[in-house]
N, C-alpha and C positions, 0 to 999 in steps of 0.2 A: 503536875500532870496536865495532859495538853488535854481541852474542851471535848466530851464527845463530836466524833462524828457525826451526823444525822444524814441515815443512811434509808432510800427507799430503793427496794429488791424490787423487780415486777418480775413473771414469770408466767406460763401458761404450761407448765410443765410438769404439776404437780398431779396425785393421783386424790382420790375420793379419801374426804377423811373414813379411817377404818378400811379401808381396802386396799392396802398397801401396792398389791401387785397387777392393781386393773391398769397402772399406765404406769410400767418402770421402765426402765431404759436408760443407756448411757448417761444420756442427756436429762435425763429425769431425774436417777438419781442424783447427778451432780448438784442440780436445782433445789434438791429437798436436802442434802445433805449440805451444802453450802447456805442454805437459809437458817441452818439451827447453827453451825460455825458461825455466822456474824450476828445471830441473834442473842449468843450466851460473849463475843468480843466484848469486857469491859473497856474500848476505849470508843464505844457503836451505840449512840439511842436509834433502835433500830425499827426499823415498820416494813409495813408488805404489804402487795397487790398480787396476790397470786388464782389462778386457773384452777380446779380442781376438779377432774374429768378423768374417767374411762381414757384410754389409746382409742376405742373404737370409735369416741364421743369427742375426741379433741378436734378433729376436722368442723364438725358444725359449729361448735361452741364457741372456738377462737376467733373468728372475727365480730359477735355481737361482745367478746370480752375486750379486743381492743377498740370498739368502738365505744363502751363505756370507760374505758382507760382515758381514752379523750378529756374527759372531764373530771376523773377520779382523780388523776395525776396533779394537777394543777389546785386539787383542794387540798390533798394530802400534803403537798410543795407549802402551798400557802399555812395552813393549820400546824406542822408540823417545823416549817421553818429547814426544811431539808437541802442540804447542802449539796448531795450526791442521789442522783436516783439511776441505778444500777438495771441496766434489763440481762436479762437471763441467759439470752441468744438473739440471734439478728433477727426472727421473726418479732420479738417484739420490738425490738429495739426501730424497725421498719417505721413507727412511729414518732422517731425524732423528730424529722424535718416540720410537722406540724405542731410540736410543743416548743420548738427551739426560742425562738423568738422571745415566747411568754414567759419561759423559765428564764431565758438570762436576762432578763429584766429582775428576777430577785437574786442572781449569782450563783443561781445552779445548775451544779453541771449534770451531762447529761451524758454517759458511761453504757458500754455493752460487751459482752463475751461473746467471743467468737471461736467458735467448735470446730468448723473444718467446713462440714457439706454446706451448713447453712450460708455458707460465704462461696463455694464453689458449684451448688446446685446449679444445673445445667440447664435453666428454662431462661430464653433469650428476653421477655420482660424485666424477671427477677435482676438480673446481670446488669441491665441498664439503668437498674433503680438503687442498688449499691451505691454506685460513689456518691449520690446522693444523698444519703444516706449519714453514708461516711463522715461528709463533706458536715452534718448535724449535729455529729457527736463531739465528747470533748475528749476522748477514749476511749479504746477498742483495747480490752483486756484478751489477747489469744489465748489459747491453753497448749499450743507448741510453736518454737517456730515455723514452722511450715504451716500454720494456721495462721501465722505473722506474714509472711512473705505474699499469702494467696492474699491479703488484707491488702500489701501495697500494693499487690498487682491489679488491684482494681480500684485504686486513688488517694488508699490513705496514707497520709504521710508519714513518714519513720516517727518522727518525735511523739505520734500520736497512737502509737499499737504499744503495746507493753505484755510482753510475753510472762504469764502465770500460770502452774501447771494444775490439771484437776484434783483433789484429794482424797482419801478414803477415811474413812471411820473405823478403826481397830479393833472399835468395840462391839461392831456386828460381828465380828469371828471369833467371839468366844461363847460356849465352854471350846474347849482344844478337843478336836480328836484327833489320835493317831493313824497316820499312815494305812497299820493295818487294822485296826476298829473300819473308818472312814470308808475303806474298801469291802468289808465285808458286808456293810449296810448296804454298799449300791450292787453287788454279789446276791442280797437278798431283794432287794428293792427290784430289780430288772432282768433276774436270771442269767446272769453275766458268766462265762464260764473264766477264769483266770487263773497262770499258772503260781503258784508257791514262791518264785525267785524272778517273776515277770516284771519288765518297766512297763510302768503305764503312761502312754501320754494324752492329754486331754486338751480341746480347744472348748472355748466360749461365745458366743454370738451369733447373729443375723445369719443365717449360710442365702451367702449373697458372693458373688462372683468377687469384689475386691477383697476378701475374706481369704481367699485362694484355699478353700478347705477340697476342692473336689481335686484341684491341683496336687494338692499333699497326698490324698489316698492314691491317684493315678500314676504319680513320681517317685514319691519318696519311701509310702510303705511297702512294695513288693520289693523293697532292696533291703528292707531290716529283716531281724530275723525270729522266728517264730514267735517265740517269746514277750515280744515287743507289739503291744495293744493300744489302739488308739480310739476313745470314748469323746464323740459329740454330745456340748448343749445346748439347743438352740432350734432354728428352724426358717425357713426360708425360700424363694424361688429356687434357690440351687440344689435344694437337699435331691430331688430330680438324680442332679448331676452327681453327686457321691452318692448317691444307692451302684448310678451306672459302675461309677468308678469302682465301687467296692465287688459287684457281681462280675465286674471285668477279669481281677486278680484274682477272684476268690477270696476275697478276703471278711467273708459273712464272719467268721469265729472270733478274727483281730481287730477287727472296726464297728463298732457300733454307732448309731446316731441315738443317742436318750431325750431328743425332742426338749420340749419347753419344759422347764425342771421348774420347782418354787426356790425358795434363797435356804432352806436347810440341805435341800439335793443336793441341789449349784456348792454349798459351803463342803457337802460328803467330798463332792467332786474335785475339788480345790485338792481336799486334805488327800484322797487316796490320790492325783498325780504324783510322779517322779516329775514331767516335765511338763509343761504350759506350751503350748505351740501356737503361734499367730505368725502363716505364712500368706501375707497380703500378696495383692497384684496388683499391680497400679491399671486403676480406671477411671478414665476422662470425668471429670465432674462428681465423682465420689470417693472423697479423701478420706482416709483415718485421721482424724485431727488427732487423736489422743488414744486413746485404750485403756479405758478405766479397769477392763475384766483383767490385767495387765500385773497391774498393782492388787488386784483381790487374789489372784492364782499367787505370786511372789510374799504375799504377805501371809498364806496360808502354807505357805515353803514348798510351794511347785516354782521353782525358777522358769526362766522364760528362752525362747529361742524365734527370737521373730527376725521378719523381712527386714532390712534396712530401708525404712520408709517412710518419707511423712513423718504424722506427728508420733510415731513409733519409737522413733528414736529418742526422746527427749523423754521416754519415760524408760529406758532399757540402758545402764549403765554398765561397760562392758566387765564381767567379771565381776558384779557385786550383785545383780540381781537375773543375769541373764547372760544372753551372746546376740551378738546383730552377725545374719546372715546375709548375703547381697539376695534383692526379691529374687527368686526365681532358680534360685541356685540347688538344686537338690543333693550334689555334692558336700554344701556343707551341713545342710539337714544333717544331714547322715553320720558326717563326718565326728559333728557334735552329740549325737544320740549316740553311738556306738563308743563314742569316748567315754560318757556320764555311764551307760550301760558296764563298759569293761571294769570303770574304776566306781564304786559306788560309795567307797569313803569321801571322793572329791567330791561326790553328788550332794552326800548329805551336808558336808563344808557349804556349798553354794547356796541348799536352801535356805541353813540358817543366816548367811549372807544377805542372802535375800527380804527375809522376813524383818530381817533387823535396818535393812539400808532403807525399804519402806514407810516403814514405823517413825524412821528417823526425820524424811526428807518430804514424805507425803501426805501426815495426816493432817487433818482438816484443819488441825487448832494454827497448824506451822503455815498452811495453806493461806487460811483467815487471815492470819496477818500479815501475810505479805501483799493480799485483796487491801488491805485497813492505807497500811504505809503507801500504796500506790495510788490509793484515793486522794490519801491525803496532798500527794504531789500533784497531780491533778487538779486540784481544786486551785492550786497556788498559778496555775497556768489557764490562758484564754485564749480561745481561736479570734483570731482578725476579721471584723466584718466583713471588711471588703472581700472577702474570699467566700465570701456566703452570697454576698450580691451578684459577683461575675457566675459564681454556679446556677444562682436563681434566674439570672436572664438568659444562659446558654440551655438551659435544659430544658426550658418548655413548657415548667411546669409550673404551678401559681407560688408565689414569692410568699417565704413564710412571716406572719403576722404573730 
């Protein structure tokens, strides 16, 4: 059996111990759930530098956390004999260039995930301090391609991105509820009026403008047909803009927004859809890297019907967990909703499809080690100094020690 790993995670994306939901998110969860995945990997002596803050609280707190990181990092390294130190997202990882030096003077390497925004945020400093960045690491783990491509478009090189997708835990979604149990709790929970033989379809997330949720109620729902109900969970600058959309068509009875839910709603929610909707738009500077809500709607057997987009597509496989639409298409919204609607034996074929191609391809343990095997390759490869000195004289900025 090959030597453990000696793996240090950093992260600033965890929430307060015991208060699971003061700071959860995409990105969060993936942090807390991929920290118990490499922490139970028998082939990982594993350690951690993590944040643990409120969302309200993470703005102040993260730069006194990476400026003690400075020095935490390099004892950790030194006392532990750490081979790989792993950051979470580019916010931390923003700290290479000043440990790089230090670290590869003991031979470790210095690794980071990269989500989507955090690599294509739109602020004209952040953008300029990327390829520098880059240029420190020995690894940029994406979690799609297109979280791959935005990586080399701003200096890294092919051999050094390695595309690995985000993963879910299976075992948050049990006990199982049915279909119609799951629907009659959110029926009581919200005073939801729905018909007896209704499809329900539901989205997840931010309602934020590349989300295209105000899109979906102004396009695609006044073309389905009565029957056919569509439940938000979530919240955001846009919810604004689907109230309009919804009082436009009338469609107060078939559309609901249920706002910020906890994770037993959110799991009701899962279980009563027929179908998972995620109809992105493409906006400048704010990608979908991934879609973890994606994989929890699929793995609860609400199949998916998203954009063709971004990092969307690397989790939606056509016909086993979902269907890819082209963004913006409301034709085949429809096309595919009225199809699952007419025929609802094929509906129920696709969830279980769904639940099981998940289960298969994306939970955490399968996840982990393919994070473990990529380290390991990693470790076996070294960037060229000299590519770190011509970056340190053209950029400007002090040459790292």
């Amino acid at each position: 059996m090959a030597s453990p790993l000696r793996l240090l995670f950093v992260s600033h994306s965890f929430p307060p111990s015991g208060r699971p939901l003061a700071n959860i998110g995409g990105m969060q969860r993936v942090a807390t759930e991929l920290d118990a995945a490499l922490a139970r990997h028998p082939e990982v002596a594993y350690h951690h530098l993590v944040l643990r803050t409120s969302w309200r609280w993470t703005h102040v707190r993260v730069v006194p956390f990476l400026f003690r990181l400075l020095s935490q990092i390099p004892q950790w390294v030194t006392r532990h004999e750490i081979d790989v130190v792993l950051f979470s997202s580019m916010v931390t990882a923003s700290l290479a260039p000043l440990l790089y030096r230090k670290l590869a003077a003991r031979n470790t390497r210095l690794v980071a995930i990269a989500h989507g925004r955090d690599v294509t945020l739109p602020v004209a400093p952040y953008q300029r301090l990327l390829p520098y960045v880059f240029a420190h690491l020995d690894g940029v783990l994406a979690v799609s391609r297109a979280t791959a491509d935005a990586c080399q478009a701003r200096g890294l090189p092919p051999e050094r991105v390695h595309v690995i997708p985000n993963g879910i835990n299976p075992a948050r979604f049990t006990p199982l509820l049915d279909r119609q149990a799951a629907r009659h709790a959110l029926r009581q929970r919200f005073q939801l009026p729905f018909p007896e033989q209704g499809l329900l379809l539901c989205s997840v997330g931010r309602q934020v403008p590349r989300k295209g949720f105000a899109w979906f109620v102004d396009t695609v729902m006044p073309r389905l047909p009565a029957h056919v109900h569509y439940w938000l969970a979530g919240d955001g600058p846009e919810a604004a803009a689907i109230e309009r959309a919804i009082a436009r068509h009338r469609l107060e009875k078939r559309v609901r927004r249920l706002g910020r839910v906890p994770d037993n709603v959110l799991h009701q929610l899962y279980r009563a859809a027929d179908l998972f909707i995620m109809p992105n738009r493409p906006v400048p500077g704010d990608m979908e890297g991934f879609g973890v809500v994606m994989l929890e709607a699929a793995l609860c057997g609400a199949p998916v019907l998203a954009a063709r987009l971004e990092g969307i597509q690397d989790v939606v496989a056509e016909g086993e967990n979902g269907h890819l639409i082209e963004s913006g298409d409301a034709d085949g919204f429809v096309h595919w909703i009225l199809r699952y609607d007419r025929d609802r034996t094929a509906l129920q074929a696709l969830s279980k499809r769904a639940a099981t191609y998940v289960r298969t391809y994306f939970s955490w343990d399968v996840v982990a080690n393919r994070y473990v095997q990529t380290l390991r390759t990693i470790c076996l490869a070294k960037q060229p100094e000299p590519a770190l000195q011509a970056l340190d004289a053209a950029s400007g900025l002090p040459a790292t020690e």
